[in-house]
C-alpha positions in Angstrom: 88.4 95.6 80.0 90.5 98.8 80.3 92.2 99.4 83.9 93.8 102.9 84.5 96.6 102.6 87.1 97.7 105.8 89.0 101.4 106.3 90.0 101.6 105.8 93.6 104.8 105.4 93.4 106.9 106.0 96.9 110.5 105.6 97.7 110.1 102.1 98.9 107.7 101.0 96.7 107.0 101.0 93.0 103.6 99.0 92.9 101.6 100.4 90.6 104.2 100.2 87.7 104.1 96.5 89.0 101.0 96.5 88.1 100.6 98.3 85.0 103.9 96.4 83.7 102.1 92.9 84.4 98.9 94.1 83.1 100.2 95.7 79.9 101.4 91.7 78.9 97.4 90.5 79.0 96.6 90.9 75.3 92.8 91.2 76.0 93.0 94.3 78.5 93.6 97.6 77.6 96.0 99.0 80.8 96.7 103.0 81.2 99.1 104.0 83.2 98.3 107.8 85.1 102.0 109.3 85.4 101.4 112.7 86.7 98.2 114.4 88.5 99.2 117.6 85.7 97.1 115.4 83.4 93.4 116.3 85.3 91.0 114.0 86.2 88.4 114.4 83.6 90.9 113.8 80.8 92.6 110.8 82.2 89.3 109.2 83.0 87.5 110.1 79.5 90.3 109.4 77.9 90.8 105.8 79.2 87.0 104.8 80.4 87.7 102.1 83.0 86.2 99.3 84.2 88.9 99.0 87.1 91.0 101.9 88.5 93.9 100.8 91.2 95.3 103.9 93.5 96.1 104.1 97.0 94.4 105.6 99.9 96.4 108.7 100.3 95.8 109.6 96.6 92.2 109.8 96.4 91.1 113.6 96.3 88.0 115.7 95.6 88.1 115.9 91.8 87.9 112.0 91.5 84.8 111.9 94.2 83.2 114.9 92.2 83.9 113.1 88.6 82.6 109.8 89.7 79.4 111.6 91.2 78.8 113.8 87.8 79.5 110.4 85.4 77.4 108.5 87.7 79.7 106.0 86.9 78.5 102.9 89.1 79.8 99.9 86.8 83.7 101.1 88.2 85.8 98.9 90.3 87.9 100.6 92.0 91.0 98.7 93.9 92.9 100.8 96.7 96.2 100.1 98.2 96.3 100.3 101.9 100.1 100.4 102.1 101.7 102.9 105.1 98.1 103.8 105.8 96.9 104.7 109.8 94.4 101.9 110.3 91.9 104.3 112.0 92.4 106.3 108.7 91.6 103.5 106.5 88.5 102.4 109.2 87.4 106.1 108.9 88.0 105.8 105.1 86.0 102.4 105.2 83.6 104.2 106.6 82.6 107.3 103.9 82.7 104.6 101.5 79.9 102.8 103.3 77.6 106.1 103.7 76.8 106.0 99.4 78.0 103.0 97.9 78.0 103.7 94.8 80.9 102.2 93.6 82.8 98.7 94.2 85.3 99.6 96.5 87.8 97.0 97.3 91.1 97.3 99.9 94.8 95.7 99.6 97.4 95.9 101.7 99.5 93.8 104.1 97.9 95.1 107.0 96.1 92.9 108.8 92.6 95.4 109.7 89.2 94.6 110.4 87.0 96.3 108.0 83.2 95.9 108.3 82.9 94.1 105.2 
């Protein structure tokens, strides 16, 4: 399994290198860690194929949506952090997701929202 982490790093929290520090000790998965948005989408995501990306909200942008629509890539997980995020954001967020469900699209967070699914 191969899991590319972005860096979603704030001042209070350092979660994703958490993660990709915790991950990286699993012998049998193959963890990437994205360190900078300089290295483009396409690259990092050709260059690491995953089976699971972890972000956060706030860091999902047009050039992911548009490479996951032209890879068609529907096997992905993708895990989202919901930290410091406006719950009628995420509920809207929720929401596009919904429309095309393409992908496995799965919230964590501390906040305590009620999401449709």
């Amino acid at each position: 399994m191969n899991i590319l982490i972005d860096n979603f790093i704030t001042q209070v929290s350092t979660q994703s290198l958490y993660f990709y520090n915790e991950l990286k000790k699993n012998n049998n998965i193959e963890t990437y860690y994205w360190p900078s948005k300089n290295i483009s989408t396409y690259d990092i995501f050709d260059d690491t194929n995953p089976d699971l990306f972890i972000s956060h909200c706030a860091n999902l942008g047009y050039e992911l949506a548009s490479y996951l629509d032209d890879n068609n890539n529907k096997d992905i997980i993708i895990a989202l952090s919901t930290s410091g995020i406006n719950p009628k954001k995420l509920i809207k967020l929720e929401d596009e997701f919904s429309k095309d469900m393409k992908f496995k699209v799965f919230f964590f967070g501390r906040q305590d929202i009620k999401l449709s699914k």
